[in-house]
N, C-alpha and C positions, 0 to 999 in steps of 0.2 A: 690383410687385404689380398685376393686374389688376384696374380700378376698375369696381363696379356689375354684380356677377356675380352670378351664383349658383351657381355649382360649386362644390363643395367639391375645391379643389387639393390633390396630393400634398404640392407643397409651396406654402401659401399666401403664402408674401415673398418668391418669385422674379416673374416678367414674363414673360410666355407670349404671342409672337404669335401668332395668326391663320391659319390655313395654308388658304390659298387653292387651290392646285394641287399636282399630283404627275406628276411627267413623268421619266419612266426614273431618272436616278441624283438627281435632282432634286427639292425639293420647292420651293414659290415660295409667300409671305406674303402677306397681303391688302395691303399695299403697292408689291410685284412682285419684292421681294430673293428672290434665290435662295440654295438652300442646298445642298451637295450632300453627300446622304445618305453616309457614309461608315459608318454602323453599321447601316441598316437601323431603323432607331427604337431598337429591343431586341434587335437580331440578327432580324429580323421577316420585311424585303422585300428574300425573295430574288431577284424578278424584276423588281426595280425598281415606279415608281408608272403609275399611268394605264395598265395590261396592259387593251387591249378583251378578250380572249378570256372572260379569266374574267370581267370585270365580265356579259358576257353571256351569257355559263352561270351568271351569280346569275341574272341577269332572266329566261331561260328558264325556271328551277326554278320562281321567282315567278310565273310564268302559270302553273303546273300545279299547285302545290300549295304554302304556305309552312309548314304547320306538322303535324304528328303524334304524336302522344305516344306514345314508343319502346315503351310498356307494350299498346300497342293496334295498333301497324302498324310496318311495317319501312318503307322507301324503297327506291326504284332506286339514288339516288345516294349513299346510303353502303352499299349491296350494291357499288356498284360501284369506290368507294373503297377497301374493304375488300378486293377482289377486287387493287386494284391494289398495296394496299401489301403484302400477303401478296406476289405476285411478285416484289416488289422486295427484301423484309428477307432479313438470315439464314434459313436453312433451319429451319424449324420455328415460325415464327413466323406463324402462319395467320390468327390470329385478331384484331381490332382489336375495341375497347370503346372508342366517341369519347365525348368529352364538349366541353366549350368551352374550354380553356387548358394550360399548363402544372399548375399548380398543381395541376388536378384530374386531371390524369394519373397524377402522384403519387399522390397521394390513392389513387386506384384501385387503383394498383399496393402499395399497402402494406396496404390493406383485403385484395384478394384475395390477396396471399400468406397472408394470418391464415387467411380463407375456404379456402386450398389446406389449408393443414397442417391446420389442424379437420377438415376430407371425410378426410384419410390419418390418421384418429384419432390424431391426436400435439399437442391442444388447449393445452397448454404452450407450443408456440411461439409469438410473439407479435412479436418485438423484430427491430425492425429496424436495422441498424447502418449510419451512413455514414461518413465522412472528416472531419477537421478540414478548414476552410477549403472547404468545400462548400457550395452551394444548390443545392433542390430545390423551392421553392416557398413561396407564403405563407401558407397557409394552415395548421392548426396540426400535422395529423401530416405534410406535407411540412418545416414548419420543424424540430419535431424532430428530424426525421430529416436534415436538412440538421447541417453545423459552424464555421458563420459567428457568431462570438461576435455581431458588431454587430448584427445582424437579429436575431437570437434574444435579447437582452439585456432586453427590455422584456416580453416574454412568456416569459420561461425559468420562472417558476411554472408559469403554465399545457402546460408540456411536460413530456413523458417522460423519464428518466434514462438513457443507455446509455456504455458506454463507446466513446471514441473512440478513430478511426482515427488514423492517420498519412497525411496527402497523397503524391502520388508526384510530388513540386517538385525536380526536378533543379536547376534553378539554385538553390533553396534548397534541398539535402535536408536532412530534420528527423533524419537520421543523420548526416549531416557526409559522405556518399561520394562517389565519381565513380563515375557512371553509365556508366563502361564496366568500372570494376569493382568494382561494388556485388553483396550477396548478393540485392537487392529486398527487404532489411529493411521496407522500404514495404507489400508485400505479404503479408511474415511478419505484419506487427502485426496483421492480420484474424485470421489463429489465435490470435496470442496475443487479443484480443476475446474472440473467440466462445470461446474455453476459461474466459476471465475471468469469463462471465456464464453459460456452461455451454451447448453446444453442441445441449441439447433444449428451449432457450428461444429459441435467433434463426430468426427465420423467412425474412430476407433484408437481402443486403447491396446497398448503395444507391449508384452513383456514376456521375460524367458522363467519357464517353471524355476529351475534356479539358475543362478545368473552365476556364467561362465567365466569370459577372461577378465573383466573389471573387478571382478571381486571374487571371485574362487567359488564357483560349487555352493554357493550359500543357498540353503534348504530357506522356503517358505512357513512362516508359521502354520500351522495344519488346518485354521479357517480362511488363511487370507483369500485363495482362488474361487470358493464359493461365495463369499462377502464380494468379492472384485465382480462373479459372475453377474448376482442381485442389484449392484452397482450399473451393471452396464447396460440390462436387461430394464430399469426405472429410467435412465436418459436414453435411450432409444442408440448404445454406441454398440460398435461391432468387437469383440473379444479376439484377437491376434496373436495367438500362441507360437513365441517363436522358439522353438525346439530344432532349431540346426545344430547346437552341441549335445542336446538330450534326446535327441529323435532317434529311433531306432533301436533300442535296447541300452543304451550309456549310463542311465538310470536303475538297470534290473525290472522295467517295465519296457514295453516297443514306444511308450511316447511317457513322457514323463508326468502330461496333465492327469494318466489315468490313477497315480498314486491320489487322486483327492474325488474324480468322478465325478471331473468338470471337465461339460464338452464347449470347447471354444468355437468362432464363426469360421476363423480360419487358422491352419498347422502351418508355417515354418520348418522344411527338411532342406538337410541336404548333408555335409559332413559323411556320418556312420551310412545314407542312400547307397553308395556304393561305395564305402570303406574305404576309398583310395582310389581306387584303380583306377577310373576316369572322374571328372568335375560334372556333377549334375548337384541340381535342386529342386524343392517340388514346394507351391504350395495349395494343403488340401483345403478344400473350399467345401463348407456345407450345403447341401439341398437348398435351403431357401436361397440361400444367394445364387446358385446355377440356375434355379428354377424360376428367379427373378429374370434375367437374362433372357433364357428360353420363350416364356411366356411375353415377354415386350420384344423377342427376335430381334436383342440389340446385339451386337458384335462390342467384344471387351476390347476395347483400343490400347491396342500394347503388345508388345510380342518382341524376341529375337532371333536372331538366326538361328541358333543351333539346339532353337528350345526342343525337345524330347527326341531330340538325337539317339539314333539306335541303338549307336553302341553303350551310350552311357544308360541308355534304359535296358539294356541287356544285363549290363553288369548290375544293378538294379537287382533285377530278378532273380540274378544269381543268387548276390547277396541276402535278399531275404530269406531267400530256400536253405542257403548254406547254414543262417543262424537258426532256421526251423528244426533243420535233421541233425544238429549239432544241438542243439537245446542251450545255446549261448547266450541268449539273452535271461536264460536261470542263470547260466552258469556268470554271468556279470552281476547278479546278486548273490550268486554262491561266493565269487572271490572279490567282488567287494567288500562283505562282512570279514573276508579275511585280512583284505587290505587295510582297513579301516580296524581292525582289533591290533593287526600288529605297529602303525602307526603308533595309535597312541599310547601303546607299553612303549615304546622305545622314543615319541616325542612328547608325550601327554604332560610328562611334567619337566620339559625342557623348561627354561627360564625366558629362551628367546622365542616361544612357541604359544601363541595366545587363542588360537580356536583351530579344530580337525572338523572339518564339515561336508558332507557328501550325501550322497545315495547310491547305489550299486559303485560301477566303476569309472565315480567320477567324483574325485576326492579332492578340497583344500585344503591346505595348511596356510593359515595366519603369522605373520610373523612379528613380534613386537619390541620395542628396547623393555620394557617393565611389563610381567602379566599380570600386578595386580591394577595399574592404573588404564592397563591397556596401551599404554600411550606408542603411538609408532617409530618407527628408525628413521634419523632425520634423512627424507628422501634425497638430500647430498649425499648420501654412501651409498647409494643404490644397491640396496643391500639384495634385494633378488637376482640382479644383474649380476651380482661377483658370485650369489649361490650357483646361479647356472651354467657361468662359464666353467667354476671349480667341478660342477657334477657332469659336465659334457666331457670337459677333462679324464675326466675315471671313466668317461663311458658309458654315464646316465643320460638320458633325453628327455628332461622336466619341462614346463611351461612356467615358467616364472612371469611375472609381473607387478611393477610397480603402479600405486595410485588409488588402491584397494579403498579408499576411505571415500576420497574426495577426487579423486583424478591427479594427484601430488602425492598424498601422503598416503604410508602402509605399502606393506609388501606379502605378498602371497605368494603361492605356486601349485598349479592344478595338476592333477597325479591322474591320468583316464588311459593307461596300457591296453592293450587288447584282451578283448575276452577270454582268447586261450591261455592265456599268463595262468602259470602253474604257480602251485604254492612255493614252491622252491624258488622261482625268480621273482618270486615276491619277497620273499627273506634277503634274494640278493638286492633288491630294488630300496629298502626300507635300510637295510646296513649303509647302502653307497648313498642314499638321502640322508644317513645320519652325520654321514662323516663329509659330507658338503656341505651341511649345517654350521657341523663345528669345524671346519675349515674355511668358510666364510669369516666367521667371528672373528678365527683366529686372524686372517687375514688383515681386517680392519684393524685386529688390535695391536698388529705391529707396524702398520702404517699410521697408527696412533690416533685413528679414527674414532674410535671405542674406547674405554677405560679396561684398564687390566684389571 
């Protein structure tokens, strides 16, 4: 615990140093220990720390102007942001609405579908549906709409009722199949939903290309996004692709829906938007839904303060340019192929090690007591928890998490370093994961947690 503060901690009984500097895969302590970012904070810094470019396309912004309220003036630098990410998304995705984070992306995205179906006189719709074992933000209609029992447990009064999805968890399927010959039961259970609750009440369904903190980097079977698209497209719902951990290159694609060549109604950014350096979020909006808007000259009721704030749309722009002329978003499929080969030599046939799952440089590992049953580590050992403090300890910066299965049970940890991460600190990244592996274990097993 940190003594004689005043912050109010997420979590007040942990010990937080001091973070002194930030140097490419690196971040270094007010003491000088280094630590090498292996998750990006929260999947954050896709370009590593200490980028001059952008810190000074902040500074420039700040000599010309730091503040305007979106209700009274536009900017250059989210005209020009907007201009860029439209070029980049799926086709039909023209239009971006930033705000400051994940959370409020959501947000937006779930107000405005309500705001769509009201303007196409069908005010019944409302209900937005996502997946068991999903997040989408904290806030209270992103957590709704999310299907994380543990995050939602404490506020599940204060939330909406809908019925849930089915996840599309190949290593787990919640149908018992193999995914090379499954009917995508996973993606049937959206119909059966939206029929469940009646198909002129859901206004859009909600989910992340693969799903981040609840369940590690879990890749989608390779028809589920077009079956979900046909699905959504037959009940008249809206397609809400939330990519704030896969947006931007995290994937080895600039969005992650384009590994499959399904364009969703609306994107989910924020995270990799400006890699760190300030807090923005965007969500992109299709043609027909701006054009619905436009053409009824209705105003979207919603907004906040410091929605496409200059500076953070500066650094924006930075940011995309920096991964343009740096070819970083190959190169996050160049060194995730690597990251992902040397994993699993060195965990693939661990004993406590039950699925490596990813796409470019955004990588999970599963953790299990038995890999032939699958079966998970009984969530009283909190066995992510002791992984992480042991590999913070050495100097590694993982993302661990418990609840992988069910929002209790399973333990995983997502691996998403920055793009510039060289091979060499990937050799060291993968050795100091090995030996906080087998230093967890060991740990339990002399607290007698574990069998010897």
């Amino acid at each position: 615990m940190n003594e004689d503060t005043h912050v109010f901690y997420r979590n007040p009984f942990a010990h937080y140093p001091v973070v002194a500097k930030g140097e490419g895969a690196y971040l270094i302590d007010e003491k000088g220990k280094k630590y090498l970012d292996a998750c990006g904070g929260a999947v954050v810094s896709s370009l590593g720390h200490g980028v001059k470019e952008v810190a000074e396309a902040i500074k420039a912004q700040l000599d010309v102007v730091e503040f305007a309220h979106t209700s009274q003036f536009t900017n250059t630098a989210q005209e020009e942001l907007a201009a860029l990410l439209s070029e980049l998304a799926p086709g039909g995705l023209n239009h971006a609405y930033f705000v400051s984070g994940g959370s409020e992306a959501v947000e937006s995205a779930i107000k405005m579908a309500r705001a769509y179906w009201v303007q196409m006189g069908r005010p019944e719709k409302w209900m937005v549906i996502g997946r068991e074992q999903s997040y989408h933000g904290n806030t209270l209609g992103a957590l709704a709409a999310g299907g994380n029992r543990w995050r939602r447990a404490l506020y599940e009064p204060m939330l909406y009722q809908r019925p849930r999805v089915a996840p599309c968890f190949c290593y787990r399927c919640p149908f018992d199949k193999d995914p090379d010959h499954c009917a995508l039961e996973c993606a049937e259970d959206l119909e059966r939903a939206i029929l469940e609750v009646g198909p002129e009440k859901v206004s859009a369904f909600i989910a992340e290309p693969l799903v981040g903190a609840t369940a590690g980097a879990v890749v989608p079977h390779e028809h589920y996004f077009r079956r979900i698209r046909e699905i959504c497209d037959r009940y008249d719902v809206l397609l809400i692709a939330d990519e704030v951990m896969t947006g931007l290159g995290r994937t080895g694609r600039w969005f992650a829906m384009k590994h499959w060549g399904v364009v969703p109604d609306m994107m989910c950014l924020a995270k990799g938007l400006a890699a760190g350096f300030v807090p923005i979020g965007a969500t992109l909006v299709h043609d027909r839904i701006t054009d619905t808007f436009h053409s009824r000259r209705n105003v979207f009721q919603h907004g906040h303060t410091y929605m496409g704030h200059p500076l953070a749309a500066a650094a924006g722009v930075a940011v995309i340019k920096y991964l343009k002329e740096h070819k970083l978003v190959e190169r996050s499929q160049k060194m995730g192929d690597e990251l992902m080969a040397r994993l699993r030599a060195a965990l693939g046939d661990h004993p406590h090690v039950g699925d490596i799952r990813g796409r470019g440089l955004f990588i999970g590992v599963e953790f299990v007591a038995d890999r032939a049953t699958k079966a998970p580590f009984d969530p009283e050992l909190a066995f992510h928890r002791v992984l992480g403090e042991i590999a913070f300890a050495k100097g590694l910066i993982i993302y661990p998490m418990g609840g992988t299965i069910d929002g209790r049970r399973g333990d995983h940890v997502l691996i998403a370093p920055p793009f510039v991460i060289t091979k060499a600190q990937i050799g060291r990244l993968v050795e100091m994961l090995v030996k906080a592996v087998d230093g967890a274990i060991e740990r339990l097993r002399e607290q007698g947690k574990l069998p010897g």
